[in-house]
N, C-alpha and C positions, 0 to 999 in steps of 0.2 A: 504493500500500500504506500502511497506518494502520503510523503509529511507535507503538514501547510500547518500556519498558525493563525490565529483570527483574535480581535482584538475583545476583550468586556467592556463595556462603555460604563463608566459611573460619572454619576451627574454629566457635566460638561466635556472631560477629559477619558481620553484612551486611558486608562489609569493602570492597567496591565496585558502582559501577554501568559498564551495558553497555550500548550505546546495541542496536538490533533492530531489522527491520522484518517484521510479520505474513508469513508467506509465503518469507521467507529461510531458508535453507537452513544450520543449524548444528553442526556434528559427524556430516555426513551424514542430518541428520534435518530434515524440515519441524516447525514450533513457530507454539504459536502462545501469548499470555498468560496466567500464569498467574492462573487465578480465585482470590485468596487474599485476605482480609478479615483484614489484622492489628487484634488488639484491647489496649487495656490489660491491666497485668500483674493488675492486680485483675479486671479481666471473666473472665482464663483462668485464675485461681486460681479462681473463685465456679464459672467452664462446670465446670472438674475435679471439683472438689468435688460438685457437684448430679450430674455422672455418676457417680459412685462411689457416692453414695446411692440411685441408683436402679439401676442395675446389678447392688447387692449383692444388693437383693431378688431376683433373677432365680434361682427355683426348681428345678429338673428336678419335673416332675410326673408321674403314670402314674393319677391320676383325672379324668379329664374329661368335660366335660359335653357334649352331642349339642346343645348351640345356637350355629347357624351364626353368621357373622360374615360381611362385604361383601370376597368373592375380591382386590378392588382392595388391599385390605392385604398378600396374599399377592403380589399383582404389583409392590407397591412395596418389598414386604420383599425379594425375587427381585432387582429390579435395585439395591437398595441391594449386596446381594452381587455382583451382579456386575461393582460398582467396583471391589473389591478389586485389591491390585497382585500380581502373578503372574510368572511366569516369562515373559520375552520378550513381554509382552500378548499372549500366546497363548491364554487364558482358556479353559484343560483341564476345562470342568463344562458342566453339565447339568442343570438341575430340571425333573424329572417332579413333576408336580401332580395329586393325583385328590382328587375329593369323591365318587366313584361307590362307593357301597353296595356291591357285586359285587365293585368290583376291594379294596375295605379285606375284604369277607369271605375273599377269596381269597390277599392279604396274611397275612392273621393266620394261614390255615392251613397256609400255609408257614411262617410264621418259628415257628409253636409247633412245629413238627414239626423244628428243625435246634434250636431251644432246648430240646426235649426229648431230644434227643443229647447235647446240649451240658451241660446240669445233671446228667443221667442216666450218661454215657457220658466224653465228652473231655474237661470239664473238671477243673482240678487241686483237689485237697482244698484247697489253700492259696488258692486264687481263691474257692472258693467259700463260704470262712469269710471273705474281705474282703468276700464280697457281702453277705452274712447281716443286716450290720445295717442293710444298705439297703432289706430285704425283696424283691428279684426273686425272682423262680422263672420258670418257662416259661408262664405263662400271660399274656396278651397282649391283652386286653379294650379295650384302648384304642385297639388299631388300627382297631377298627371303632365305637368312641364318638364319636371323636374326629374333626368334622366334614374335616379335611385333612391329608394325609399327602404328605411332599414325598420322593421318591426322589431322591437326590444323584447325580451320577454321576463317574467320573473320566475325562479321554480321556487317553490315554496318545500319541494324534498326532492331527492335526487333517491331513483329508483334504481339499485346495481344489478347484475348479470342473471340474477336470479330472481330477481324481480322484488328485491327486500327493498325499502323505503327508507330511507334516510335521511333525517332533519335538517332540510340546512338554516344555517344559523346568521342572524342580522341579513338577510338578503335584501332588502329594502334598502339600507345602507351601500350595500357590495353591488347591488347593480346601477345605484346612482351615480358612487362612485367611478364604476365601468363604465356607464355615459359619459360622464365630465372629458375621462379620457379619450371617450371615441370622437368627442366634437371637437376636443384640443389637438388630435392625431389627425384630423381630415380640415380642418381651419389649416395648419402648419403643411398640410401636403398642397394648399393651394384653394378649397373650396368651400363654399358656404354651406351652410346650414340652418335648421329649421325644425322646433321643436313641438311636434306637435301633438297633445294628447285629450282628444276627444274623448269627452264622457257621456255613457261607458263606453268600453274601447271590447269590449268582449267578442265583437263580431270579427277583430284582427286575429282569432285564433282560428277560426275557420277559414280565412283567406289563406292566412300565411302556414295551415295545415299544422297549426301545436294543439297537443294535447290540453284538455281542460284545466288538468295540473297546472297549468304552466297560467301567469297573469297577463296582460299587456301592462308594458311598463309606462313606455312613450312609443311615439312613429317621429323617426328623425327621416328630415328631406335634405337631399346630400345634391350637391351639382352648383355649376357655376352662375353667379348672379347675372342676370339679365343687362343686357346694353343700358346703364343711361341709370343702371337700379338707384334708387333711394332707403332712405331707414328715417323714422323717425328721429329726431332731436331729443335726445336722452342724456340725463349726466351720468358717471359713477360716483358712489359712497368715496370721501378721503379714505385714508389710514385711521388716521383718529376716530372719522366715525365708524368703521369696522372693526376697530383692533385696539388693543391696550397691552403695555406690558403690566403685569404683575409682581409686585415682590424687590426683592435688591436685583441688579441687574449694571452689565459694566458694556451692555450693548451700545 
């Protein structure tokens, strides 16, 4: 077996080393090295920085343009997400992927028809005066412009080889978190997106052919912004008003 050694973290500082060997068996778990590429404090002050500035650009869009792009971004976007860390590596999700004409017309005529409830019917006077200046209504033109449409799904148990059930755990968490990543992984590959989750959304498990088990999370609309697109005039939150340090602190 190949030695490697791996660092204990306490509090802020590496504060010791521990000798390992690939294959060995620690805290009841097999390990193996950890892949991590420390950098200066100047590289991950410049990486932070260049992420925030291109991040901030990251849109919501609902114009988009009907010119395809190479599926292999959606496949790398897909397993960028499904790094994410989760409850138990239980990894509770699902992407359905369609580019098929039939299933996005068949999409849109569901979700305008529960958005037409929805704007028309259940929703509250108060939600629908925060929507207002975002311009929504029930009509839905970009589910079928917009060359790729990923159905999310949640599993609430993961059934193994023999058809045993198994709980997985915080998956409400573990597949929000797997979205955030899949819109930051296809924003950074170049394309917009569009998060859209119609209520209820129960009719996306027969389209997109999931089992009941399984929830609808969100329907994300993937593809490039239309000619000339617009977005509403929106601010972000500062720092201050998202965030606080707590405690002593020499940051």
């Amino acid at each position: 077996m190949v030695p490697l050694t791996y660092w204990r973290i306490t509090d802020k500082y590496c504060a010791s080393w521990k000798h390992a060997t690939i294959g060995e068996k620690r805290h009841g778990m097999q390990t193996i090295p950890l892949d991590f590429e420390r950098q200066t404090e100047s590289t991950m002050i410049e990486n932070s920085r260049a992420f925030y500035e291109r991040i901030k650009k990251r849109r919501t869009v609902r114009d988009f343009s009907a010119e395809t792009f190479p599926v292999e971004i959606v496949r790398s976007a897909v397993m960028a997400a499904g790094t994410a860390p989760n409850g138990a590596n239980m990894q509770p999700w699902h992407f359905a992927i369609t580019t098929d004409p039939r299933i996005k017309s068949t999409i849109r005529t569901q979700s305008e028809k529960e958005e037409h409830e929805f704007y028309n019917r259940r929703a509250p006077e108060e939600w629908l005066q925060a929507l207002a200046p975002l311009g929504t209504d029930e009509n839905k033109p970009f589910l079928e412009t917009a060359p790729v449409l990923i159905g999310v799904f949640l599993k609430q148990y993961t059934e193994d080889d023999e058809g045993v059930r198994k709980k997985n755990y915080y998956p409400s968490e573990s597949v929000g978190i797997a979205c955030g990543m899949l819109i930051s992984a296809l924003h950074f590959s170049g394309l917009a997106t569009l998060t859209h989750t119609p209520s209820p959304m129960k009719f996306l498990n027969e389209i997109f052919e999931r089992p009941k088990s399984e929830r609808p999370y969100l329907l994300l609309v993937v593809g490039y912004p239309s000619h000339g697109c617009e977005v509403p005039t929106i601010t972000k939150k500062s720092f201050d008003e998202i965030a606080s340090f707590v405690g002593d602190s020499n940051i």
